[in-house]
PLY file of the C-alpha trace (Angstrom):
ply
format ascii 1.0
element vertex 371
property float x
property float y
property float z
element edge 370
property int vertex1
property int vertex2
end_header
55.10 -36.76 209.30
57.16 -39.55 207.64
60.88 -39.91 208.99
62.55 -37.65 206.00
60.57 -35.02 206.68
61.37 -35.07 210.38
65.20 -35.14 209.41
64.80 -32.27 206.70
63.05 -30.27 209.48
65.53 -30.66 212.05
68.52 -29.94 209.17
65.80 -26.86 208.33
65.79 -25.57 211.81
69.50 -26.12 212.60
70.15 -23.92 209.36
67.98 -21.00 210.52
69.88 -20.85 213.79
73.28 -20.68 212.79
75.01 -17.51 211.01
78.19 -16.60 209.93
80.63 -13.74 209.95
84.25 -12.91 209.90
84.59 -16.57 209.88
83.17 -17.04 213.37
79.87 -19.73 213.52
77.47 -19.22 215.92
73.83 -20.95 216.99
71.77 -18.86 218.59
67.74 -19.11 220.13
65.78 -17.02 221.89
62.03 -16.03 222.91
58.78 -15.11 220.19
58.93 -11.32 221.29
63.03 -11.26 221.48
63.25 -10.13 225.07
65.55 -12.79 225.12
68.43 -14.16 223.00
70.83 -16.95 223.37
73.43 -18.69 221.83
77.04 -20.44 221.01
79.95 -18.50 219.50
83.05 -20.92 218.40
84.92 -18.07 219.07
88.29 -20.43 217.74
88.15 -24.10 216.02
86.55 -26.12 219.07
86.48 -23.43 221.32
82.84 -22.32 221.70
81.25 -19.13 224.42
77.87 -19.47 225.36
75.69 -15.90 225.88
72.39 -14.86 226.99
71.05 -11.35 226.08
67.84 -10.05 227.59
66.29 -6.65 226.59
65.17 -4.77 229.04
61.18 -4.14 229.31
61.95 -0.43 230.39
64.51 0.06 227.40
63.75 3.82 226.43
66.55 4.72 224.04
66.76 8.40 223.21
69.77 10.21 220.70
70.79 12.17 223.91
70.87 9.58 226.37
71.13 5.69 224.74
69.99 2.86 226.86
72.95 1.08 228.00
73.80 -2.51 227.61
75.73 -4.24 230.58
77.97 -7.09 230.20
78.37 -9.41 233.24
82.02 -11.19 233.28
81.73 -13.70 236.85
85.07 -14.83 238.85
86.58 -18.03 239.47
88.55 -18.23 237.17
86.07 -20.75 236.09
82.75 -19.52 237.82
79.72 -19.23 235.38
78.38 -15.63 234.86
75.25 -17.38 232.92
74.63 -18.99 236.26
75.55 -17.32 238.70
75.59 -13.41 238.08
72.56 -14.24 236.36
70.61 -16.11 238.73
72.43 -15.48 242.01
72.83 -12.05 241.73
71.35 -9.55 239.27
69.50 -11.11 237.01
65.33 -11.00 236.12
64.96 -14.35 237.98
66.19 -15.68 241.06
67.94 -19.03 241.97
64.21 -20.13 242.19
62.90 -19.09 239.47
61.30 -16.47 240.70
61.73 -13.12 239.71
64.14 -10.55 241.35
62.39 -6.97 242.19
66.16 -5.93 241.96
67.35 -7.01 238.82
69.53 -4.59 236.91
67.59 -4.94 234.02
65.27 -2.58 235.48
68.24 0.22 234.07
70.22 -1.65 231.36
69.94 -4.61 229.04
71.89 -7.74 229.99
74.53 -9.72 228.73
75.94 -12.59 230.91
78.56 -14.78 229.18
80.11 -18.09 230.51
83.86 -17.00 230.15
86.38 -18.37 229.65
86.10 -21.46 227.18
84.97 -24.50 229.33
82.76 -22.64 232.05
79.05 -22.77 232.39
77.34 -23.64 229.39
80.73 -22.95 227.40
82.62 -25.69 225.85
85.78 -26.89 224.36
86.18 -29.58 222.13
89.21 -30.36 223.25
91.53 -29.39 226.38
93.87 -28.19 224.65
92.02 -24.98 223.63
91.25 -23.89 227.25
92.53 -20.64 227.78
95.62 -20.00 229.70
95.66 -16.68 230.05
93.86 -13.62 230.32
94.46 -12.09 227.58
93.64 -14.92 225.78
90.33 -14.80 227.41
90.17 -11.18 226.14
90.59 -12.06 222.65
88.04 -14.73 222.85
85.67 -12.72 224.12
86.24 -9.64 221.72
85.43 -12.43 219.05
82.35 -12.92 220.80
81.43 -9.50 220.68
82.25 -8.98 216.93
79.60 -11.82 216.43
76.58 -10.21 218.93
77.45 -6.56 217.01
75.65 -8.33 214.29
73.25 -11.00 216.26
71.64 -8.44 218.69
70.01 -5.21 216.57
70.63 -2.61 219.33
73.96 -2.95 220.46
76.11 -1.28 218.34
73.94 2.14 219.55
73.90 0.52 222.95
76.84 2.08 225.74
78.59 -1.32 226.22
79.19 -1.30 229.82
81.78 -4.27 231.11
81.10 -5.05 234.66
82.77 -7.36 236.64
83.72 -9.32 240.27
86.01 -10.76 241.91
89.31 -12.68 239.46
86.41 -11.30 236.46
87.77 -7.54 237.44
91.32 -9.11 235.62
88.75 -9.84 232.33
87.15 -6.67 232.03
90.34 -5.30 232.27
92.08 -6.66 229.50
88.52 -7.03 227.41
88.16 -3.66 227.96
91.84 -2.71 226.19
91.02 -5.54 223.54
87.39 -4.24 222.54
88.97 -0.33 222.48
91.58 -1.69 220.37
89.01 -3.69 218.21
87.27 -0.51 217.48
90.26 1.70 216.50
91.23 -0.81 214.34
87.45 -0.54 212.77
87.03 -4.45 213.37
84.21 -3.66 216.02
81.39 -1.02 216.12
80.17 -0.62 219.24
80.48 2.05 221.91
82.51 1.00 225.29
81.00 3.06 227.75
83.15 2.05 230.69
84.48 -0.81 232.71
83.59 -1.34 236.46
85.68 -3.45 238.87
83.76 -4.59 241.83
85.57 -6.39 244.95
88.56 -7.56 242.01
90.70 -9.58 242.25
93.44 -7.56 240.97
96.14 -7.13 242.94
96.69 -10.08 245.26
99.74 -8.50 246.81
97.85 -5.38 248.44
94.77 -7.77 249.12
97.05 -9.94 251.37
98.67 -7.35 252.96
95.42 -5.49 253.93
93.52 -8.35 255.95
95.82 -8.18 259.24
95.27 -4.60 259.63
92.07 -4.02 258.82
90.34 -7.20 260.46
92.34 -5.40 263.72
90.99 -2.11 263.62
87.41 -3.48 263.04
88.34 -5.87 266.12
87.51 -9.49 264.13
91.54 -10.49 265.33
93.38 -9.42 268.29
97.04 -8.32 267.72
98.30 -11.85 268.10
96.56 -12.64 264.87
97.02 -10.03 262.97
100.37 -10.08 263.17
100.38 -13.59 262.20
98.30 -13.10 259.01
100.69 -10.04 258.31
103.73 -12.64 258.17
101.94 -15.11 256.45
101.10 -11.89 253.84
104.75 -11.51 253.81
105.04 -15.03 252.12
102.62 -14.60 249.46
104.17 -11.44 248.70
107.42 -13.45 248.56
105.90 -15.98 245.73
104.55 -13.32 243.55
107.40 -11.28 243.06
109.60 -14.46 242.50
106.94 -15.57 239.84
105.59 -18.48 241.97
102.01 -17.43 241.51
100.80 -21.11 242.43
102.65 -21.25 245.49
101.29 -17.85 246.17
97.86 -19.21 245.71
98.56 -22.26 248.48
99.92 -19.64 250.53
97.28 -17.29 250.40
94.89 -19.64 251.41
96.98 -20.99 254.41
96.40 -17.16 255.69
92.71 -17.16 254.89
92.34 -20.07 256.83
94.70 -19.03 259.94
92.58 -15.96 259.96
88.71 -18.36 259.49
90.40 -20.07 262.92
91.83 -17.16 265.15
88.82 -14.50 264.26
85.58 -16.91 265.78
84.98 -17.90 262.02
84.75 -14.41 260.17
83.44 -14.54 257.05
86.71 -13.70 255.04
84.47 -12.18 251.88
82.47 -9.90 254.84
83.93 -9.20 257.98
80.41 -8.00 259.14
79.73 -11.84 259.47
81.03 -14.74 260.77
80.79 -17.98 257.84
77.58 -19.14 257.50
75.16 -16.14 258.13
75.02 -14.35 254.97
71.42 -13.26 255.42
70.22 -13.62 251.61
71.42 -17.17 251.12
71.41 -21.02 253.16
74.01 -21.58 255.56
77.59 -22.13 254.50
78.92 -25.50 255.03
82.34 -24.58 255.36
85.36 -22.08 254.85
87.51 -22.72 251.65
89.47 -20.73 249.78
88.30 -21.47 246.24
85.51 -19.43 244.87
83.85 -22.43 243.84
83.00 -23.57 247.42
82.23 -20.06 248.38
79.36 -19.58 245.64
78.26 -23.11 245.93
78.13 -23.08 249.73
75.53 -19.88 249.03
73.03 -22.20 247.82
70.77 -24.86 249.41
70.77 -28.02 247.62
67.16 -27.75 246.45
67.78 -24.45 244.70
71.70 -25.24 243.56
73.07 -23.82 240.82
73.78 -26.69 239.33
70.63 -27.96 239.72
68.20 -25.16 237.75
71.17 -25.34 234.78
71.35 -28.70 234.38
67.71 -29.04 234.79
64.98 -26.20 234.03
66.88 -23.74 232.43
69.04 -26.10 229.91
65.76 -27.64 228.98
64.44 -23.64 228.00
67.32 -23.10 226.30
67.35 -26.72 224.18
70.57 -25.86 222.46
73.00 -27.25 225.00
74.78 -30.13 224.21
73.56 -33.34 226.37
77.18 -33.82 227.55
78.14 -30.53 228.80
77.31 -30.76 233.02
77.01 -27.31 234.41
78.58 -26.58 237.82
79.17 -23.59 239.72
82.68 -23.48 238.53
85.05 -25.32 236.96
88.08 -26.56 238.39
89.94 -27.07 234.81
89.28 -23.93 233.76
90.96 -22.93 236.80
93.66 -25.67 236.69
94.91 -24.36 233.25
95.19 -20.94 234.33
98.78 -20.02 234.77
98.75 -16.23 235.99
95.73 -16.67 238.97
98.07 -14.36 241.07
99.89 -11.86 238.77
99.93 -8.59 239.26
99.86 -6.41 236.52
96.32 -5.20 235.96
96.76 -1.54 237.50
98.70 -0.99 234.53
96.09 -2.76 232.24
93.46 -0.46 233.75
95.36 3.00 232.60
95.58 1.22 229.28
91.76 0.93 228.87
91.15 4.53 229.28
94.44 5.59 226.95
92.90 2.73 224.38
89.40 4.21 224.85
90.50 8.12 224.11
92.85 7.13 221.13
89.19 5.55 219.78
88.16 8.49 218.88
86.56 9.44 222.07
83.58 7.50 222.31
81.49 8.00 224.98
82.52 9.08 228.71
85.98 8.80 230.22
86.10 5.06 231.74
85.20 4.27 235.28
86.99 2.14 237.22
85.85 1.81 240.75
88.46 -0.77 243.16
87.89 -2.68 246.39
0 1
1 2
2 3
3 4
4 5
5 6
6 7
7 8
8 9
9 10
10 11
11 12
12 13
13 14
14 15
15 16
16 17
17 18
18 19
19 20
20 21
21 22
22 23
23 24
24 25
25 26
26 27
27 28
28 29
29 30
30 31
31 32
32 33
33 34
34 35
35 36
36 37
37 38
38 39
39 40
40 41
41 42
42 43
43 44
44 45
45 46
46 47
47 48
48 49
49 50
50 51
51 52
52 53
53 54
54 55
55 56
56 57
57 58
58 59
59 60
60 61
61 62
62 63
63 64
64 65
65 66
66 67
67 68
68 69
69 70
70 71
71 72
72 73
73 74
74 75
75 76
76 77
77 78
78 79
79 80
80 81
81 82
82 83
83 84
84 85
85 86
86 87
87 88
88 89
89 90
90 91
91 92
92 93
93 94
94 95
95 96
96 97
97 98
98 99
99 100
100 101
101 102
102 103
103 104
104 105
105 106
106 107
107 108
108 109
109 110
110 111
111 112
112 113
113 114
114 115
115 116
116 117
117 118
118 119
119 120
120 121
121 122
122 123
123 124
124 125
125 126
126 127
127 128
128 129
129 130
130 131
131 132
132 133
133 134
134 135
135 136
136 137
137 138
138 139
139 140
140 141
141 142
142 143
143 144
144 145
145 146
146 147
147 148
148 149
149 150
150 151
151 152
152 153
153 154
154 155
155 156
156 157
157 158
158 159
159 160
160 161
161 162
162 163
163 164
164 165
165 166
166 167
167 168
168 169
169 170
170 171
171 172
172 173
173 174
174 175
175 176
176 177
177 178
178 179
179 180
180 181
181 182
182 183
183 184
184 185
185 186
186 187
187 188
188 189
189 190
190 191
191 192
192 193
193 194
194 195
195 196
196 197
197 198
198 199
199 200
200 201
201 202
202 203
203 204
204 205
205 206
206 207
207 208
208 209
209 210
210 211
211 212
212 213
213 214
214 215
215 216
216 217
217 218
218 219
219 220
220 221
221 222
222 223
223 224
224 225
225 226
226 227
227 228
228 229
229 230
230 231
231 232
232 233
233 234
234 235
235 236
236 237
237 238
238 239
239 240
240 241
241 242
242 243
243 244
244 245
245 246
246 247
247 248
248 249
249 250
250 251
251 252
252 253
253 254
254 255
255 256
256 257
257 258
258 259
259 260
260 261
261 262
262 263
263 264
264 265
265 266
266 267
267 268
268 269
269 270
270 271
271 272
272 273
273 274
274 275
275 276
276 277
277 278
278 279
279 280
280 281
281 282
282 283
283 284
284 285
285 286
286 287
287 288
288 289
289 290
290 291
291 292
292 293
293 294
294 295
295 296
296 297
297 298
298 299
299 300
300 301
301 302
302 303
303 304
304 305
305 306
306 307
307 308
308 309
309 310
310 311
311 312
312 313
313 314
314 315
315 316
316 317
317 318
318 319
319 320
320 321
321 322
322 323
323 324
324 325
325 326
326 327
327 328
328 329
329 330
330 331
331 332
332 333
333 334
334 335
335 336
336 337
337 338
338 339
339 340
340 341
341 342
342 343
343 344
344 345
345 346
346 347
347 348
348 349
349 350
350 351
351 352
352 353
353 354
354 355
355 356
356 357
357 358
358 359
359 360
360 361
361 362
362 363
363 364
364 365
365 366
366 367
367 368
368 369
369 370
């Protein structure tokens, strides 16, 4: 094949991929049988969300009872859902490659998204269009959405489920008022089935507050220190209701690590363990505050994150651009964040389920469960 019909083959190719709709351009890939799709969404000028969709092999969709779809939203901010909700957690395939005998996709189809802009596989062109906010994460990702109602055949009869951990409890919230908005508004068809919230980071006040007390009663710190990290809980109450949330953030993690010191090394995300003995992954190397280090210090180095997306899985996927560097998280996406600490989302909750019942009552009430 002569060198112009290579380059009308690869302008051929690129064509078939993309598609357009409400103005949003996409580029999308997937597997021969469509078990799996993938793709970019420039969800704003420069701002573009990667997705990966997988269709369940026990999808058995009847009138009464429609197979549901779940959408994965990870923490962070900044942590990659693509990577590690995917791969880490719940997933068909393990951090190995290997597949997972508990994968939710034994009872759902999957979508995991790198969100916000500038996570994961997602990119932005430019700084300046990283999100700031979460609700401007929410309307990102509701653009997203309007594009896979059209990409992915069964998901505008599919329950849209939006499940969540950790600081991703604060997007499924406000996605979850967006989309039922969307919908109303008959810019979206799709059903939202219900939002989950699991371990979110929602209400750093209360979260603050509760570690003295409870790491006493299940005997992890003696009174001496949980009086301590009830004073220092004191302070990042303090910052947070004078606005401060940065401050808030330093002094939250001054506690955490008071608590690491005077407890024998508890693990602060499972008091059942002291750091470093999480049973289904290597050895932590140390305590930090930032979710970042936590995930990453879940994985060996052989079988990083980083490693398989950068690597095996970007070279599956061949529609990542050779500059964008996967890792666990990333720290600008965090940096530009301006509301890590504020508290607001109980209120954002209530709104999903008024939002949801003003939509014409699709579907069952919404379910929010909090830890």
């Amino acid at each position: 094949m002569d060198t112009h019909a290579r380059a009308l083959l690869r302008i051929l190719c690129l064509t078939l991929l993309q598609f357009h709709g409400g103005g949003v351009t996409a580029i999308s890939g997937g597997t021969n049988d469509g078990s799996e799709r993938w793709g970019y969404v420039e969800v704003r000028p420069k701002a573009h969300l990667f997705w990966w969709y997988y269709r369940s092999p026990q999808r058995v969709s009847l009138p009464a009872k429609p197979w549901p779809t779940v959408l994965w939203l990870q923490g962070g901010p900044g942590a990659s859902g693509v990577g590690l909700g995917n791969f880490l957690e719940v997933g068909p395939l393990d951090v190995n490659l290997k597949p997972r005998d508990s994968t939710w996709l034994q009872k759902a189809d999957l979508i995991f998204v790198d969100n916000p802009v500038g996570v994961g596989y997602s990119y932005a062109e430019d700084p300046s269009v990283l999100v700031t906010t979460d609700w401007q994460a929410a309307t990102d990702a509701t653009e997203l959405l309007k594009a896979l109602s059209k990409e992915i055949p069964t998901l505008q009869s599919s329950p849209l489920f939006l499940v969540a951990e950790s600081y991703g409890g604060k997007y499924a919230a406000t996605l979850g008022v967006s989309l039922a908005r969307a919908v109303r508004a008959g810019e979206l068809h799709l059903t939202l089935g219900g939002v989950a919230l699991g371990d979110s980071w929602i209400s750093p006040e209360d979260f603050a507050l509760s570690y003295g007390p409870l790491l006493l009663q299940v005997s992890r710190l003696d009174s001496n220190g949980a009086d301590s990290a009830s004073k220092k809980a004191q302070v990042v109450k303090q910052h947070i209701a004078a606005g401060r949330f940065k401050q808030a953030l330093y002094a939250l993690g001054s506690m955490l690590t008071s608590i690491v010191a005077s407890s024998g090394h508890v693990d602060v995300y499972n008091f059942l363990l002291d750091s470093g003995m999480d049973p289904v992954a290597a050895p932590a190397r140390s305590f930090s505050l930032a979710y970042s280090a936590y995930l990453d210090s879940k994985l060996s180095i052989g079988d990083s994150i980083r490693g398989i997306m950068n690597g095996a899985v970007k070279e599956k996927l061949k529609i990542i651009p050779k500059d964008v560097v996967v890792n666990a998280s990333n720290q600008n996406v965090s940096s530009s964040y301006k509301d890590v600490q504020k508290v607001d989302l109980p209120s954002v909750v209530h709104s999903v389920a008024c939002c949801r019942s003003s939509a014409g009552g699709r579907s069952s009430p919404t379910r929010s469960t909090m830890h």
